[in-house]
C-alpha positions as CSV (number, residue, x, y, z in Angstrom):
1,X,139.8,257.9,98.3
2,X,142.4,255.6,100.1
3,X,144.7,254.4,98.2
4,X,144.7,250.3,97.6
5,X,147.3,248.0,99.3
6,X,148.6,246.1,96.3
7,X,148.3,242.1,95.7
8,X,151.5,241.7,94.5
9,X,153.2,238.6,96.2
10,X,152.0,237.0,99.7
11,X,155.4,239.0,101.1
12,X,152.9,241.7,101.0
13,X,152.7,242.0,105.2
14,X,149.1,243.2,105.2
15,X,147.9,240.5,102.7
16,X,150.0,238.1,104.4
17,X,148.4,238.8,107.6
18,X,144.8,238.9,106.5
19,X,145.5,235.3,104.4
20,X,147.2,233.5,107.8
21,X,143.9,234.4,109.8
22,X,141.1,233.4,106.8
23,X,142.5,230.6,105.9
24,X,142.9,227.0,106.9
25,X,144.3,223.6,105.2
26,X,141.2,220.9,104.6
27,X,143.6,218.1,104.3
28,X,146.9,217.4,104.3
29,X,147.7,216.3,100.9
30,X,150.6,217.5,98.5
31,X,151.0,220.3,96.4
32,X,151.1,219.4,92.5
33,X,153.7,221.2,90.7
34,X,153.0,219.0,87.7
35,X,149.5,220.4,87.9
36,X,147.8,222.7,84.8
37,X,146.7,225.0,86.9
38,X,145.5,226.6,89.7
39,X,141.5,226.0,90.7
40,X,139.2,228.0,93.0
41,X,136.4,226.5,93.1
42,X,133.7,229.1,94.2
43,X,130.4,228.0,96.2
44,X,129.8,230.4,98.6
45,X,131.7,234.1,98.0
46,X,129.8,234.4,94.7
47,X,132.2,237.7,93.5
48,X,135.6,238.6,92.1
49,X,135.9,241.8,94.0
50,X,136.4,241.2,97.9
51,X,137.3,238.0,97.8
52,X,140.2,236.8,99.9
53,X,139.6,233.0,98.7
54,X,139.7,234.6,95.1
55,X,143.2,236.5,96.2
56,X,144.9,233.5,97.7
57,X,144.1,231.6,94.5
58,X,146.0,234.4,92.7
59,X,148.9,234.6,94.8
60,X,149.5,231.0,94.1
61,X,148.8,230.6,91.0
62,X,151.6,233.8,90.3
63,X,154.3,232.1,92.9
64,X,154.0,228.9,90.4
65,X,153.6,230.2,87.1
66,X,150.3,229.1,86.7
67,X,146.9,230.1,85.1
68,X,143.8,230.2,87.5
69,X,140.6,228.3,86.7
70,X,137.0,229.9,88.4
71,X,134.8,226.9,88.5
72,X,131.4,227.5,90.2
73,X,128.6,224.7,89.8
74,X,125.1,224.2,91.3
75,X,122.8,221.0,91.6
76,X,119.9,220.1,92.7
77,X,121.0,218.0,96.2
78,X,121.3,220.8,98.3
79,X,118.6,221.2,100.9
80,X,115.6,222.8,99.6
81,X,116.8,222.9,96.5
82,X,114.2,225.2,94.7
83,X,113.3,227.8,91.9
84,X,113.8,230.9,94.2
85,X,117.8,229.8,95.1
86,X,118.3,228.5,91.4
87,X,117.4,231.8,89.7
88,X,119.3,234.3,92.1
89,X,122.5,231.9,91.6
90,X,122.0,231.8,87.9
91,X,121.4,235.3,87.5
92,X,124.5,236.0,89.5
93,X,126.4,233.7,87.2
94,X,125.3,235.4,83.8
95,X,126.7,238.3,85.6
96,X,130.1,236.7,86.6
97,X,130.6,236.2,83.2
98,X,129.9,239.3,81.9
99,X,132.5,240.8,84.4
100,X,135.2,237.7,84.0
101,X,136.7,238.7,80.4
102,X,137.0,242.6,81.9
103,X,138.9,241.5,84.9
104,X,140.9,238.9,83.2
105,X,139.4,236.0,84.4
106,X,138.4,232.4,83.6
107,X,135.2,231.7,84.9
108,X,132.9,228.6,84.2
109,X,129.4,227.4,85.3
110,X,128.2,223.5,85.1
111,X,124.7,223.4,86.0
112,X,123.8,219.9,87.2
113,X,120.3,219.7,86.4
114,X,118.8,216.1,87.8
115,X,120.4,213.9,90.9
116,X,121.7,211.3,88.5
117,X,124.0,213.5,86.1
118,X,127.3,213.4,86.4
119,X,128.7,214.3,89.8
120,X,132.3,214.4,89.6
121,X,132.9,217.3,87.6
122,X,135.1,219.1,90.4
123,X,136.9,215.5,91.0
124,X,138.3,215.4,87.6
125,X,139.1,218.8,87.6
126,X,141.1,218.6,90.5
127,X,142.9,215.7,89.2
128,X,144.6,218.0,86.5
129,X,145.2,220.9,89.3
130,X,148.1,222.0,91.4
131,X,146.3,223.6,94.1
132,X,142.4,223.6,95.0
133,X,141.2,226.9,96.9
134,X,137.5,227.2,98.1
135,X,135.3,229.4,100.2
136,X,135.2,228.9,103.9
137,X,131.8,228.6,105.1
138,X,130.4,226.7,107.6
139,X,126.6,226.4,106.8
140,X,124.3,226.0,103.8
141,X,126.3,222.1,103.5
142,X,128.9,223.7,102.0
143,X,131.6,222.8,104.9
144,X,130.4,219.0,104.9
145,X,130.7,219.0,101.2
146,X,134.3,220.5,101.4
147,X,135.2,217.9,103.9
148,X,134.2,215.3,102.1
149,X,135.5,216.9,98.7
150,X,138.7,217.1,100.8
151,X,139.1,214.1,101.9
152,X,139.0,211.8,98.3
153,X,141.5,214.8,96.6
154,X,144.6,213.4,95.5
155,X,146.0,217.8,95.7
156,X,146.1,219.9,98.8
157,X,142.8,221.6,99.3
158,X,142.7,225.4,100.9
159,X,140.0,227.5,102.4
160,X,139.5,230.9,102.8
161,X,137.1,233.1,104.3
162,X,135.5,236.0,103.1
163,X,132.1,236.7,104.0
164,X,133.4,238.8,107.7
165,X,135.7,241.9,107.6
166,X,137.4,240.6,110.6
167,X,139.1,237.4,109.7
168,X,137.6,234.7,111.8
169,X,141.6,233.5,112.8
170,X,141.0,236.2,115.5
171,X,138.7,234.4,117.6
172,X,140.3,231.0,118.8
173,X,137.2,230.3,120.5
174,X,133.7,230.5,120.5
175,X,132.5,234.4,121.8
176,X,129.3,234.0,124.2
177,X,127.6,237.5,123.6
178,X,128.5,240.8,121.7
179,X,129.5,242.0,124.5
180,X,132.9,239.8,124.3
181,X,133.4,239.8,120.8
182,X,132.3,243.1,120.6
183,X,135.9,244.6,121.9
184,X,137.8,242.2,120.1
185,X,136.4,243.2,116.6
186,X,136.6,247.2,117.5
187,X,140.5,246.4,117.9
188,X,140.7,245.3,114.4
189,X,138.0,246.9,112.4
190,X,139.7,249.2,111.1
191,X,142.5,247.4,109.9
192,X,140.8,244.8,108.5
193,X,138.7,247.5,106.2
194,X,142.2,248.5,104.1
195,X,140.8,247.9,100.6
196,X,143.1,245.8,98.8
197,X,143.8,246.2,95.1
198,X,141.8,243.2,93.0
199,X,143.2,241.3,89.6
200,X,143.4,238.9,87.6
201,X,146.7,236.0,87.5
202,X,149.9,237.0,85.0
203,X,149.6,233.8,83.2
204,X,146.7,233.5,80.9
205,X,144.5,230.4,81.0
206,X,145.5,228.8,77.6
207,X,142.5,228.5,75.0
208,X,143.8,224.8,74.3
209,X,143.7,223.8,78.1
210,X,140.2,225.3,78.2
211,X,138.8,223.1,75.7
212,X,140.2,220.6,76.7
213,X,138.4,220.3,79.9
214,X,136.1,217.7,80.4
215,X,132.9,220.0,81.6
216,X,129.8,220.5,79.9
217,X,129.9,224.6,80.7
218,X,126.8,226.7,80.4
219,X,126.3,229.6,77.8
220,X,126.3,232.0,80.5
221,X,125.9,234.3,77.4
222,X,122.7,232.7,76.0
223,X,121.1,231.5,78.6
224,X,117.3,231.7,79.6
225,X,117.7,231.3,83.5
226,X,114.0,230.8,83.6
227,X,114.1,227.6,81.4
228,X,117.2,226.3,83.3
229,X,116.1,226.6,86.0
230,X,112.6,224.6,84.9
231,X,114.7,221.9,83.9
232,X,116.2,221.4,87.0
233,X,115.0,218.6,89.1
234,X,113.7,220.8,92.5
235,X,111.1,222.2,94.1
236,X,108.9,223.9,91.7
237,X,106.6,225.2,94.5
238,X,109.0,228.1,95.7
239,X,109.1,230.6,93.3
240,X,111.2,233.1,92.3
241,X,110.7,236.7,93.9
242,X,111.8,239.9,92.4
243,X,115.5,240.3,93.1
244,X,118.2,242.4,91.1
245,X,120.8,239.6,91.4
246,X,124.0,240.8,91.6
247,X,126.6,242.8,92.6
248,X,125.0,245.5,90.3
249,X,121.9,245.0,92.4
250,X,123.5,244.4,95.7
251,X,125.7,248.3,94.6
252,X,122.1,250.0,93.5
253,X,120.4,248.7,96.7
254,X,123.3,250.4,99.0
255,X,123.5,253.5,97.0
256,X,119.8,253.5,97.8
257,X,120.1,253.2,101.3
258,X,123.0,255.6,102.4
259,X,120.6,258.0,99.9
260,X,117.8,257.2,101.9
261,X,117.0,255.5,105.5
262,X,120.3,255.4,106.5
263,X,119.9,259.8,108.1
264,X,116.8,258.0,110.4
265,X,118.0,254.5,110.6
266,X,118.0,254.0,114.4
267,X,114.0,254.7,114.2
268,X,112.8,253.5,110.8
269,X,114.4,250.3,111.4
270,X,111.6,249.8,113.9
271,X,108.7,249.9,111.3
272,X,108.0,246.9,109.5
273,X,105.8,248.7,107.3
274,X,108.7,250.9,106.4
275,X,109.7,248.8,103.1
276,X,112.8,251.4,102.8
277,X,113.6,251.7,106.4
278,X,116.4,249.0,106.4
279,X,118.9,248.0,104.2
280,X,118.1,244.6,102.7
281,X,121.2,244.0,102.0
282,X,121.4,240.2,103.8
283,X,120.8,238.0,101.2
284,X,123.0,240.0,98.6
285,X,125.9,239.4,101.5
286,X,124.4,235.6,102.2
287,X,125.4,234.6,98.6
288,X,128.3,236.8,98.4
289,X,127.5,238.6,96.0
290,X,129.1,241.9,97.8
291,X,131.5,242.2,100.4
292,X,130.7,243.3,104.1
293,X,133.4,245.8,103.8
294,X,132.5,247.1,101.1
295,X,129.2,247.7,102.4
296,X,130.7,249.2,105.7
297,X,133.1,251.5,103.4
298,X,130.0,253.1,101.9
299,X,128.1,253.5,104.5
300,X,130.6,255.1,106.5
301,X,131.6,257.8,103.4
302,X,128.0,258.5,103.3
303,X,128.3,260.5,106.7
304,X,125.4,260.4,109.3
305,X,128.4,258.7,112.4
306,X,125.4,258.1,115.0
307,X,123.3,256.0,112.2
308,X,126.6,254.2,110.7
309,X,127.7,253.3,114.1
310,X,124.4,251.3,115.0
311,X,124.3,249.7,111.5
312,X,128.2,248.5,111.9
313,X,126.7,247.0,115.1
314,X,124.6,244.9,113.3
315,X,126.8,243.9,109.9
316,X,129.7,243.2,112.1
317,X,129.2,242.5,116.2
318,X,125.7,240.6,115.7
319,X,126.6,239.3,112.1
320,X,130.1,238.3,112.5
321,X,129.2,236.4,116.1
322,X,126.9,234.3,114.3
323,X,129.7,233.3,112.1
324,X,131.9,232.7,115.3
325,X,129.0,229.9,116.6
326,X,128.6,228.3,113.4
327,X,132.8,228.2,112.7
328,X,133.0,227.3,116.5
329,X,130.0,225.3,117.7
330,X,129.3,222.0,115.5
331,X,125.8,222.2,117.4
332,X,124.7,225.4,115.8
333,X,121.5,224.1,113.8
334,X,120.6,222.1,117.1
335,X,119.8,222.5,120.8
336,X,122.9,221.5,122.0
337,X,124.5,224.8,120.6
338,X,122.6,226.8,123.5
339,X,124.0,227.0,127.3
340,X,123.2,225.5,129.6
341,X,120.9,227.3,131.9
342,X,118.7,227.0,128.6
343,X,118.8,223.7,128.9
344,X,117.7,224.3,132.4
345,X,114.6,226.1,131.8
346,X,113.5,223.9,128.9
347,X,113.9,221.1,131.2
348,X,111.7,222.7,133.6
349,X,108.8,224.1,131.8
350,X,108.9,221.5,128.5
351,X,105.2,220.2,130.0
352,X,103.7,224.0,130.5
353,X,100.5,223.7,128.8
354,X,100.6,225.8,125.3
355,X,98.4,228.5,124.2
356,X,97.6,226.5,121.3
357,X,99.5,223.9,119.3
358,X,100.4,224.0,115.4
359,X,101.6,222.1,113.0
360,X,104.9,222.4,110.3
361,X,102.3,222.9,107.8
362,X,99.8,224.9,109.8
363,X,103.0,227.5,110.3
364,X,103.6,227.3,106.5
365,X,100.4,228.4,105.3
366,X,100.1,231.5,108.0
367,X,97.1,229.6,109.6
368,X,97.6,230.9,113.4
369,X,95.3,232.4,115.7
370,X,97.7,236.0,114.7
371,X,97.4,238.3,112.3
372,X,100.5,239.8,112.9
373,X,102.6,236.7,112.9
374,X,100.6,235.1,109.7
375,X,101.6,238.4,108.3
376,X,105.5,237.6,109.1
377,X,105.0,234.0,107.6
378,X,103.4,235.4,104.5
379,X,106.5,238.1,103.7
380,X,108.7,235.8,103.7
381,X,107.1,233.2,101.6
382,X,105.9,236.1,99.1
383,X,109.3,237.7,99.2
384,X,112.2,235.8,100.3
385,X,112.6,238.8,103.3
386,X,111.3,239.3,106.5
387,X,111.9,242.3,108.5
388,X,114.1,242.0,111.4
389,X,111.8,243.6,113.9
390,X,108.8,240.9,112.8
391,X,111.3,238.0,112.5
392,X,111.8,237.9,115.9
393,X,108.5,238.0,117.1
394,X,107.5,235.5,114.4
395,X,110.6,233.3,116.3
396,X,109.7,233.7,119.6
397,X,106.1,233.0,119.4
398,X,106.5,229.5,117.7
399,X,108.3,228.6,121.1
400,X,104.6,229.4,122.1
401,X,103.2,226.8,119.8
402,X,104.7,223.4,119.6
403,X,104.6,220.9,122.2
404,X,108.3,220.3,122.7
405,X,110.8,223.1,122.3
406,X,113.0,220.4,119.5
407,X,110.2,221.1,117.4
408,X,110.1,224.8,117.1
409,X,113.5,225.1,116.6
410,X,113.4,222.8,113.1
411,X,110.4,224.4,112.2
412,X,111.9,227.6,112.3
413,X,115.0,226.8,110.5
414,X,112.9,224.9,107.7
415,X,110.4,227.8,107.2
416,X,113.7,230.3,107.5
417,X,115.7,228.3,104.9
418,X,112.8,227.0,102.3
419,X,112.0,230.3,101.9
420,X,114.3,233.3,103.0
421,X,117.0,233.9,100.4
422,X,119.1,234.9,103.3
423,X,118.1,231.1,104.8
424,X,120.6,228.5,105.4
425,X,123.4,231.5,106.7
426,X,125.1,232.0,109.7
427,X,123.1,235.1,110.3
428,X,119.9,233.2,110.2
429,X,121.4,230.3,112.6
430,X,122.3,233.2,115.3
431,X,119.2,234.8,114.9
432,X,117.0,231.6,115.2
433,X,118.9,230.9,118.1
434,X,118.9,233.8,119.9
435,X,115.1,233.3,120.4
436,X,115.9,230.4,122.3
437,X,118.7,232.4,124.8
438,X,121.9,231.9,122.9
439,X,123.8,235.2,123.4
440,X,121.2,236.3,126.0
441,X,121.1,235.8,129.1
442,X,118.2,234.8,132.0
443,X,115.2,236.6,132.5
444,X,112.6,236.5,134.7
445,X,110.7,233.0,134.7
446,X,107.1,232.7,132.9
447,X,105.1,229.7,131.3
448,X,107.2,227.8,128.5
449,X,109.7,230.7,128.3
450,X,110.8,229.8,131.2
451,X,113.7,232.5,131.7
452,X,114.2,232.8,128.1
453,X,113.4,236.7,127.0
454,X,109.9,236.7,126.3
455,X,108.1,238.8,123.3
456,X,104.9,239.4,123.0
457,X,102.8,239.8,119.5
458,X,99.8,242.0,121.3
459,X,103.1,244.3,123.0
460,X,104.5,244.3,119.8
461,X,101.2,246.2,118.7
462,X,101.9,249.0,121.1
463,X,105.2,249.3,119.1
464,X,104.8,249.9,116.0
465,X,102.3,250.0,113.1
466,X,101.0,246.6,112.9
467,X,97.9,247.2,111.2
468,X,99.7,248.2,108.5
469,X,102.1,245.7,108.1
470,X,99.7,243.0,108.1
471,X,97.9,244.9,104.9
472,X,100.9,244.8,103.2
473,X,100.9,241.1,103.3
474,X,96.6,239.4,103.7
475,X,95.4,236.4,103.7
């Protein structure tokens, strides 16, 4: 096993390198070495292990003598706020907690259960803090609600990446394709892959300084995540799936995977009906509940090169790209994040008469003309997953089946995010987008595509098992 680089002090040139490139100022305001202590305040890289943000936080709280506060919270404003999200975030918390005390932590919870409870809980703890580190993430609304978070704090406020092995600081720009990031990351992979060694601060957090905080904390270690999550003011209509939250889960479903699929991968990951034939690991690294490089680790020390090699293609090039255009484009949720010979062909074809025309809620309840796609739309609203093979079929054709090409596009991201628990990520931006050209480039003109890559659900047939994917999921 390779031996750990230490976190001992940022002189540390490898952790001092990795920090400078994942990490960025969200305002200019003073540190506050009157401060009690350090806080991270964790929305998006939901572990302790892996976690640059969590590192940084560390390494300052050690240069000034300070104890560390973990605060993570969740309420009911963010969009689609439902049962399925709550319960994989509160499960994930009861298992923080139970890993905090063993690591030498101090980790906290505040669940905010209705819009009109109190909302400045991460104000007033900043107010006592010399330093405010946070995850760096630029969908799910956690970026606006930084800014905005950053902008009222009387401290300096500090974000930090950690969902890519390769710190985003290396591209500058946006990257158009894999083919140009593609290079870039193979110069660096390996580098950035050096496990570094993971604790908790010297100073301990003071028992008197923790009660004195003015949070109304959960009982991580009584709580009935069911009932919380009942109480909460969302939508009740999405349900929670079966999901082993956690990095436990996240560790077992790996293991699994480099035990299993990952000999065959480059053909069973062409079989929707294959349940085991891909990794589902992306909403476990959505909510950052394990680390991409930890993930990579594995699956390279499990052998099989030629499978490893095409499944690093994926987790990083295709992954970490879509984490470029959402860091890099503010037009990533929009059509103004495609290029412009897009733009182009919409323009040309946007009046091409459609094979038929649904609506949002037509789409929701699996009510097309297709089998195949209604089977798509029906995984993902029974599970929270949808294989990456249906997916995009199930995004292309909807391009088929709205009037204006605005329209498919929201109805995509809505049905993607109400539902998927790896919605509302970077990876499912890209991927949306992709079926409307971005990353791509022109093909050969047809109705409505225009010169958009075209996919067909009756080719698709001819593919793969269909049949048997759609019994997996009836009407």
């Amino acid at each position: 096993m390779t031996a750990k680089i230490p976190l001992h002090r940022l002189e540390s040139e490898y952790v001092r390198g990795q920090l400078s490139l994942r990490r960025r100022d969200a305002n200019q305001a003073d540190l506050r070495p009157t401060g009690e202590y350090v806080l991270y305040w964790m929305q998006a890289t939901h572990r302790f292990e892996d976690n640059w943000a969590l590192r940084y936080a560390v390494l300052q709280a050690d240069a000034m003598g300070k104890p560390l506060l973990i605060h993570q919270g969740l309420d009911p404003t963010y969009e689609h706020a439902n049962d399925r999200i709550h319960t994989v975030i509160l499960e994930n918390a009861v298992a923080l907690h139970r890993r905090a005390a063993k690591l030498g932590l101090r980790y906290q919870f505040v669940l905010r259960r209705r819009r009109d409870d109190d909302r400045r809980v991460v104000d007033r703890l900043a107010a006592r803090a010399t330093l405010v580190v946070t995850d760096l993430f630029p969908t799910a609304g956690i970026a606006a609600r930084t800014a905005r978070f950053a902008e009222r704090c009387p401290v300096r406020v500090v974000e930090v990446e950690s969902h890519c092995i390769v710190p985003f600081g290396n591209f500058v720009k946006e990257e158009y394709a894999a083919r140009t990031i593609r290079p870039k990351i193979a110069k660096v992979l390996d580098h950035a892959l050096e496990p570094v060694e993971d604790r908790g601060p010297r100073a301990k957090f003071p028992q008197a300084l923790w009660d004195s905080l003015e949070v109304e904390r959960l009982d991580l270690e009584a709580l009935d995540v069911r009932a919380a999550v009942a109480s909460c003011e969302i939508d009740h209509a999405v349900p929670p799936v079966p999901f082993p939250s956690g990095l436990d889960g996240a560790r077992a479903r790996l293991a699994a995977f480099c035990a299993g699929a990952l000999a065959d991968y480059a053909e069973r990951r062409n079989e929707p009906s294959d349940t085991e034939g891909s990794s589902r690991l992306s909403p476990y690294l959505h909510f950052g509940q394990i680390s991409a490089a930890e993930v990579l680790r594995t699956v390279r020390a499990a052998g099989h090169k030629a499978s490893a090699e095409k499944f690093a293609d994926e987790l990083v090039t295709w992954r970490e790209l879509a984490f470029n255009f959402c860091v890099r484009n503010p037009h990533h949720g929009k059509l103004k994040g495609l290029p412009d010979w897009v733009h182009r062909s919409m323009e040309k074809h946007k009046d091409d008469p459609r094979e038929a025309i649904y609506s949002l809620e037509q789409l929701e309840r699996a009510e097309t003309h297709d089998e195949l796609w209604n089977a798509a739309q029906r995984e993902i609203v029974s599970t929270g997953y949808m294989h990456n093979v249906t997916r995009m079929l199930w995004g292309k054709s909807v391009l088929l089946w709205t009037a204006r090409y605005k329209h498919a596009l929201e109805h995509l991201i809505l049905l993607n995010n109400k539902y998927g628990l790896d919605g509302r990520d970077p990876s499912s931006y890209g991927g949306i987008q992709w079926c409307f050209g971005k990353f791509d480039r022109p093909w050969f003109d047809k109705p409505v595509f225009g010169v958009i890559r075209p996919m067909s659900l009756a080719r698709a047939r001819e593919k793969f098992d269909a049949e048997a994917y759609i019994r997996m999921f009836p009407r």
